[in-house]
C-alpha positions in Angstrom: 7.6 12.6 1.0 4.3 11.2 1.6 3.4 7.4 0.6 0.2 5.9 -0.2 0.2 2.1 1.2 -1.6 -0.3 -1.1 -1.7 -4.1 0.4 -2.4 -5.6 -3.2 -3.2 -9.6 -2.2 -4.0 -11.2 0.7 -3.6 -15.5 0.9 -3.4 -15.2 -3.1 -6.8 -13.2 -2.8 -6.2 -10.1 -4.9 -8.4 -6.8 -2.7 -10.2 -4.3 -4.2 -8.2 -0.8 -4.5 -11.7 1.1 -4.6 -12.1 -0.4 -0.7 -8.8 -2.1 0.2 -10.5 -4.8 1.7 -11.7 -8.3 1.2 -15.6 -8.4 1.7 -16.5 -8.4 5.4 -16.0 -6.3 8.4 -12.9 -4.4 9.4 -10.8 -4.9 12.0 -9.5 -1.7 13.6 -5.6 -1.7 15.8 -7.3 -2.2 18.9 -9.0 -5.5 18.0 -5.7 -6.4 16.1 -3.6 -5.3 19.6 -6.0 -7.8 21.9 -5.9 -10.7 19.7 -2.1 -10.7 19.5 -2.2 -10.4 23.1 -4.6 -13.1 23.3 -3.0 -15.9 21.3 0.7 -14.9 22.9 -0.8 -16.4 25.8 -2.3 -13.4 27.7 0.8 -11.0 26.5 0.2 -7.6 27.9 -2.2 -5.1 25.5 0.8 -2.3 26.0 3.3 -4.9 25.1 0.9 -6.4 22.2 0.2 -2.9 21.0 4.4 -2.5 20.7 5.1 -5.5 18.7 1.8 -4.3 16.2 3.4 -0.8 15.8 6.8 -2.5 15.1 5.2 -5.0 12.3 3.7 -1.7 10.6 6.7 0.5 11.6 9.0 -2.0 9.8 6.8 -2.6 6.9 6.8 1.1 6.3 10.6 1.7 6.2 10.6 -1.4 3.9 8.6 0.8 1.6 10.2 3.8 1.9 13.5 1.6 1.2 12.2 -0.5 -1.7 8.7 0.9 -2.7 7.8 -3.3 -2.4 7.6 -5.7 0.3 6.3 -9.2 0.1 5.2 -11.1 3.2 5.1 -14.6 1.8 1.6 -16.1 2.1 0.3 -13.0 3.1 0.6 -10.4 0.9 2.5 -7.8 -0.9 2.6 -3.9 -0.3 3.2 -0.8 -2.9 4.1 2.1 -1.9 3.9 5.8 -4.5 4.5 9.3 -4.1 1.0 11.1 -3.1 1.7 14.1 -5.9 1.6 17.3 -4.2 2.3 16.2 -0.7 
């Protein structure tokens, strides 16, 4: 089974499906790893980059278990079948 991740509001900001985004620039894992590593007080990237995958690891099987999961004042993910796949 093959699940397409929708992040429907961020802070109470509801995002664009056509883009998935709020207006602005992207950030990309590697910016995401060094600025965890950065405000854990100079945490290793390779350790930074494992606690990242974790967050997105866990929020997955969350979806696969319950097609929902809400991060209070952050936002809520959906997950459906991609038809096909």
């Amino acid at each position: 089974m093959f699940l397409s991740i929708h992040q429907n509001k961020v802070a109470g900001q509801s995002i664009s499906r056509k883009n998935n985004r709020l207006r602005g620039s992207t950030m990309n894992k590697k910016e995401l790893v060094k600025r965890v590593a950065e405000k854990l007080d100079g945490l290793p990237q390779k350790t930074a980059a494992r606690a990242v995958d974790a967050v997105f690891e866990s929020i997955a099987e969350g979806l696969q278990e319950d097609s929902v999961v809400t991060i209070g004042k952050w936002g809520t993910y959906t997950a459906e079948d991609i038809a096909g796949e």
